[in-house]
Structures are given as structure tokens and as C-alpha cells.
C-alpha positions in Angstrom: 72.8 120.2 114.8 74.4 120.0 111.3 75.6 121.8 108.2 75.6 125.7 108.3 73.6 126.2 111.6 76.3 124.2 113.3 78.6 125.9 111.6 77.3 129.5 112.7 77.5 128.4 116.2 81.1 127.1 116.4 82.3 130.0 114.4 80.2 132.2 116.8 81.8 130.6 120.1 84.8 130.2 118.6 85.4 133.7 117.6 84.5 134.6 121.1 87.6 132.1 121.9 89.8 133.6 119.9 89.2 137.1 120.5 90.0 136.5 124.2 93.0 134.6 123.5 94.4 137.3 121.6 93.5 140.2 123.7 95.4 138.5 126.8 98.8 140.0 126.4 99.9 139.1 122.5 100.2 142.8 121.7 99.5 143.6 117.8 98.6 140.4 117.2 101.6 138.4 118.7 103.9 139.9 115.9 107.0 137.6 115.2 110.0 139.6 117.8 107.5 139.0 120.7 109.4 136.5 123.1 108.0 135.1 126.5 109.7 137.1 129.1 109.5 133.9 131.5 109.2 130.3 131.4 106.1 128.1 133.1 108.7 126.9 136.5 107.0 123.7 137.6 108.4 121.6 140.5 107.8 118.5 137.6 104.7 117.0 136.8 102.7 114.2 138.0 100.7 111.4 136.2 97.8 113.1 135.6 97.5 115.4 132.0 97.5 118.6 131.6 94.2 120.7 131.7 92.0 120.4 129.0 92.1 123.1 126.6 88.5 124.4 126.7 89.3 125.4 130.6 92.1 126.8 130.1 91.9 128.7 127.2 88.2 129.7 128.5 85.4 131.6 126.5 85.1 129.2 124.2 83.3 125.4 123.6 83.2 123.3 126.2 84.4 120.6 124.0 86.3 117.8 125.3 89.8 116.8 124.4 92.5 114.0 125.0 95.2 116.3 127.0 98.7 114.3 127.3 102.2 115.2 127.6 104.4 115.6 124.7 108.2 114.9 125.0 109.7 117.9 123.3 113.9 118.7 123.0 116.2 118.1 125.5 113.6 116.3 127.5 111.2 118.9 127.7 107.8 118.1 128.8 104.9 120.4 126.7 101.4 120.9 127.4 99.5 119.2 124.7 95.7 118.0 123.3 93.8 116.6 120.7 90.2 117.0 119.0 88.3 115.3 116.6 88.7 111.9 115.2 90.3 110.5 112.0 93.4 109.8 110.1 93.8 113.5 108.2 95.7 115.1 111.2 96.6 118.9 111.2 99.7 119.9 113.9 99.3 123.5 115.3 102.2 125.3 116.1 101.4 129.0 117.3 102.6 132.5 117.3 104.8 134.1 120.0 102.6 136.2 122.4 100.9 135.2 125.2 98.2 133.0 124.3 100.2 129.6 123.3 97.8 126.6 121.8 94.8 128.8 122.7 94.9 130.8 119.9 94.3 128.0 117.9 91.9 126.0 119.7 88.4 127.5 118.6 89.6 126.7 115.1 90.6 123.6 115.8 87.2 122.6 117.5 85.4 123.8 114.1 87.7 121.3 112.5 86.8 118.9 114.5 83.1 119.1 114.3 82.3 120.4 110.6 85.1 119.2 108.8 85.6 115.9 111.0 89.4 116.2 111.2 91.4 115.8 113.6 93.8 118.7 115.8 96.8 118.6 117.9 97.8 121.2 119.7 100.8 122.1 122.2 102.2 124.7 124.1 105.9 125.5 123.4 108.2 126.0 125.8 107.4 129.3 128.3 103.5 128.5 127.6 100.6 127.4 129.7 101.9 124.3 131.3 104.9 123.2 129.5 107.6 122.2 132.0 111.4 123.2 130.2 114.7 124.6 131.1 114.9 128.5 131.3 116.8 128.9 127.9 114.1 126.8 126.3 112.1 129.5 125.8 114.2 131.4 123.5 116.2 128.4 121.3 114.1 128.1 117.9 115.8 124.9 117.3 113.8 123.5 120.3 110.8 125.0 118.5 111.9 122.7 115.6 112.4 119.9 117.5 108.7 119.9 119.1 107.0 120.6 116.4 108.6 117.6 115.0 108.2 114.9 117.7 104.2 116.2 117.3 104.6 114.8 114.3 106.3 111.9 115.3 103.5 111.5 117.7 100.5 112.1 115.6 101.8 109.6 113.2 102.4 106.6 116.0 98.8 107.3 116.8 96.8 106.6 113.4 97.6 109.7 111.4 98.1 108.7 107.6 97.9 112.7 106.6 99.3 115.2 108.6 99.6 119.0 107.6 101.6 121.6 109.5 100.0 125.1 110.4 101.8 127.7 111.9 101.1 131.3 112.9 102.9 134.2 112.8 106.6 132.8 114.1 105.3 129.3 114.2 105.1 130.1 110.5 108.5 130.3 110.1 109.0 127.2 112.3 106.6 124.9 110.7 108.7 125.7 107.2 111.8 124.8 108.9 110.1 121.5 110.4 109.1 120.3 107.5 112.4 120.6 105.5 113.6 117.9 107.4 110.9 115.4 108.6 111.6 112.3 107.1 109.2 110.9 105.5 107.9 114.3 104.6 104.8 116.2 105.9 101.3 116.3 103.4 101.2 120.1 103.0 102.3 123.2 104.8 100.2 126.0 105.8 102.7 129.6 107.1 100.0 132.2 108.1 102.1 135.4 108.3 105.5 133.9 108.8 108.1 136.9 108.5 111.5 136.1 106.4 113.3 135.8 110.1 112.7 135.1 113.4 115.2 134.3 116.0 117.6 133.4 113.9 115.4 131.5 111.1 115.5 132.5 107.9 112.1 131.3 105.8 113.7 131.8 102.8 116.0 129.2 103.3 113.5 126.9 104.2 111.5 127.5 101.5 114.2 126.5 99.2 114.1 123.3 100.4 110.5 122.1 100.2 108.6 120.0 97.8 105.2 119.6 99.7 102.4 121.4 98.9 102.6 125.0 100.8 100.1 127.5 101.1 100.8 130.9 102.7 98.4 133.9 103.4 99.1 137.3 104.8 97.0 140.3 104.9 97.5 144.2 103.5 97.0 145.4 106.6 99.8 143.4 108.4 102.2 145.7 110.5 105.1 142.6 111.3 105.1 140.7 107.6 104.6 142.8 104.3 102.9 141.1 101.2 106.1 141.9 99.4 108.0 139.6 102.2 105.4 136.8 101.6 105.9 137.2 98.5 109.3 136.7 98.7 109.2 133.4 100.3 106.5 132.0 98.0 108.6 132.6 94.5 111.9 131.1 96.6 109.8 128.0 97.4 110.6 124.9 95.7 107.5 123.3 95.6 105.4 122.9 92.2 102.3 123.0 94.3 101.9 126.2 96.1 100.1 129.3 96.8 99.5 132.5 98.1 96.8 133.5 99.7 95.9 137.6 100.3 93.2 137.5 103.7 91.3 140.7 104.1 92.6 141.5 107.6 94.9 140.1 110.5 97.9 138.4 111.6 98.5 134.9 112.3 95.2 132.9 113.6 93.5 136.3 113.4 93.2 136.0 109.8 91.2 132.7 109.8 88.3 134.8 111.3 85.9 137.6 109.7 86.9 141.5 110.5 83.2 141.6 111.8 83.6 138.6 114.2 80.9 137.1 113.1 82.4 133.9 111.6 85.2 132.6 109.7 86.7 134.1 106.7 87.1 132.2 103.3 90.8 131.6 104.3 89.5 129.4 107.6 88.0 127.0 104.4 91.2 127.2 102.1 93.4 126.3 104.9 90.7 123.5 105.8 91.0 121.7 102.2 94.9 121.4 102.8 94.4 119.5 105.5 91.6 117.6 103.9 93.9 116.9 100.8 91.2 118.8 98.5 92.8 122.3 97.7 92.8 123.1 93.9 
């Protein structure tokens, strides 16, 4: 199956994915105060990975993965996977909420197959089956700190382009992250990010960047106005960025169309970042 059948059929399964994933306890769409109330308590882990990501996240494609542990701050251990092949590597890092990496994971599958780039995506502290300390949970500095050891990971293993997406709070964190990796990140993508979260302020952040950015919120958002967005975008320093206005959603919800049926022109934007491609 190729070209825009295949694509009709991963956006339809995917959508199905997605729609579960956020119906499972992220509330309003896994707005940026929302906190897990409890961390994953493991007795530690064993040899074997984690579970893949198409049986966990469930209602989705049965597409397989390479599941691994990722060593996150202070020696955490975090749930993570990879799809599709290729050295143009995008790192998810989700919202707050309930669903962790699976929000992401029917998007990253279409990635994967139509656009033939590869995903990574983990679980931060207090989701699925990341093993960490209590207070993990709630630090945003870890939140930093993994996102940038995925980096770190996805570059010892054949990445030459990497792009950060985050959702919602990850938004915020993935601005944060890539104001300090060294040597810098190929582009940015915040999907809703609000000006603060926890403690992080995305305006100072933004001050600091120089990579390509691209940021999107909707009209209909009830956690991050247009007006905040907008905010961030004229305080970023980058000469190459954007705003983009989606129709409807918050976070990952955005990337899909109101009517379910596929995804939205925003899914394709946020594509060509990774790709290197967007105009």
C-alpha cells in the first residue's frame, strides 16, 4: 500500500489511537497545570525492554518498535521506543495528563511509514513504565534533563537531524531543552506550550534560541491563548520561525482533523520540520 491510500489508513488507525489515548484520564486535553498524582512504583527492572508501544497504548497499529530503556536524571530509568528508520530523527516529549508517549504514537507511526522518518518516544517520570524517585514526577528540571539525554541518545545511534516536538507542557520543556543542548537541536516544534509551567517560563527560553521554531495553537484553546503564543513567538530570537493558527485542539490533538477522519494540514507542516523542508 502506498501514497494517499496508505496514508488514509494510518491517519484512520491512528486517529482511533489517539482519540483513546486522550480520552483516558487527560482531562481538557491534558492542559499544562495537570500533574501525575503518582509515580509508576516498580521493585526495579529487569533485562528485558519495556512493552512495545502499540500494546500498550492499544487501539492503534500493530506496528512494531525497538522499546529500550532510557537513562533519564538522577538515574532515572524511562520507558522508551523507536519507529521508522533513517537519520532525520524527531524526539517526542508529551503533555501532562494521563496518556504519556501514547499520545504521540499514532503520529509517530504515520511518520514512520509515509514520511519514512524516524520517532523516539518516552515516558517521563510518573508514566507508563518509567521507574523514578517519587519527587521525579513533579521537578521540570528532570523533564529537561530527559528530554536531553533522548537527544543525546538519538544522536549516538545514527541521527544527523533531530527536531524536538513537544505538547502542551512538553512544549514548554522542549524550548527549555533546546536552549542548552550543545551542539544545538535542527528545529523546534511547541504545540500549545503556555508562557509557564511549573516553574518554566517559555519566554525566557525563547530568548535564547537560534534554531528554527515553529509553534501552533488553536482559537479554541482553553489553557494557552493565541495572544500567549503570540507572545513567545515575537520574544523568540530565532530569524527562522513561525506561527502556526490549527483549526481546533490542544497539544497532539491539533495534529488531527476536528472530524477524526485524518490529519490536519498542521500534522504536514510539523512533518517538513523534521524533514528539513519547511518554507
Amino acid at each position: 500500500m502506498a501514497g494517499p491510500a496508505r496514508m488514509a489508513l494510518a491517519a484512520t488507525v491512528g486517529v482511533a489511537a489517539l482519540v483513546a489515548a486522550c480520552s483516558s484520564g487527560s482531562g481538557a486535553g491534558g492542559g499544562p497545570e495537570t500533574m501525575p498524582a503518582s509515580v509508576s512504583a516498580t521493585a526495579g527492572l529487569d533485562a528485558s525492554p519495556p512493552a512495545q508501544p502499540a500494546e500498550v497504548c492499544g487501539g492503534g497499529p500493530a506496528v512494531p518498535a525497538e522499546p529500550f530503556w532510557l537513562s533519564g536524571a538522577r538515574d532515572t530509568q524511562l520507558a522508551a521506543a523507536t519507529v521508522g528508520t533513517g537519520s532525520d530523527v524527531v524526539v517526542f516529549v508529551h503533555q501532562s495528563g494521563m496518556s504519556g508517549l501514547c499520545g504521540f504514537w499514532p503520529y509517530a507511526v504515520w511518520l514512520a511509514q509515509d514520511r519514512r522518518l524516524r520517532a523516539l518516544l518516552f515516558d517521563q517520570c510518573g508514566y507508563g513504565a518509567s521507574f523514578c524517585e517519587r519527587d521525579s514526577a513533579t521537578k521540570p528540571d528532570d523533564w529537561i534533563t530527559s528530554t536531553k539525554a533522548a537527544v543525546a541518545w538519538a544522536r549516538s545511534h545514527g541521527a544527523r537531524r533531530v527536531t524536538l516536538v513537544g505538547a502542551s507542557a512538553g512544549g514548554v520543556v522542549v524550548l527549555h531543552a533546546a536552549a542548552s543542548i550543545q551542539p544545538p537541536v535542527d528545529a523546534v516544534v511547541d504545540l500549545s506550550g503556555p508562557l509557564t509551567w511549573s516553574g518554566l517560563d517559555s519566554l525566557t527560553a525563547a530568548r535564547t534560541l537560534t534554531v528554527p521554531v515553529l509553534y501552533a495553537v488553536a482559537p479554541n484553546d482553553e489553557s494557552v491563548t493565541v495572544a500567549d503564543m503570540r507572545r513567545i513567538y515575537a520574544a523568540t530570537r530565532s530569524p527562522s520561525k513561525r506561527l502556526v493558527q490549527a483549526e481546533s485542539g490542544h497539544g497532539w490533538e491539533m495534529l488531527t482533523l476536528p472530524s477524526l477522519t485524518g490529519w490536519s494540514p498542521l500534522a504536514a507542516q510539523v512533518a517538513t520540520v523534521i524533514q528539513g523542508t519547511h518554507r
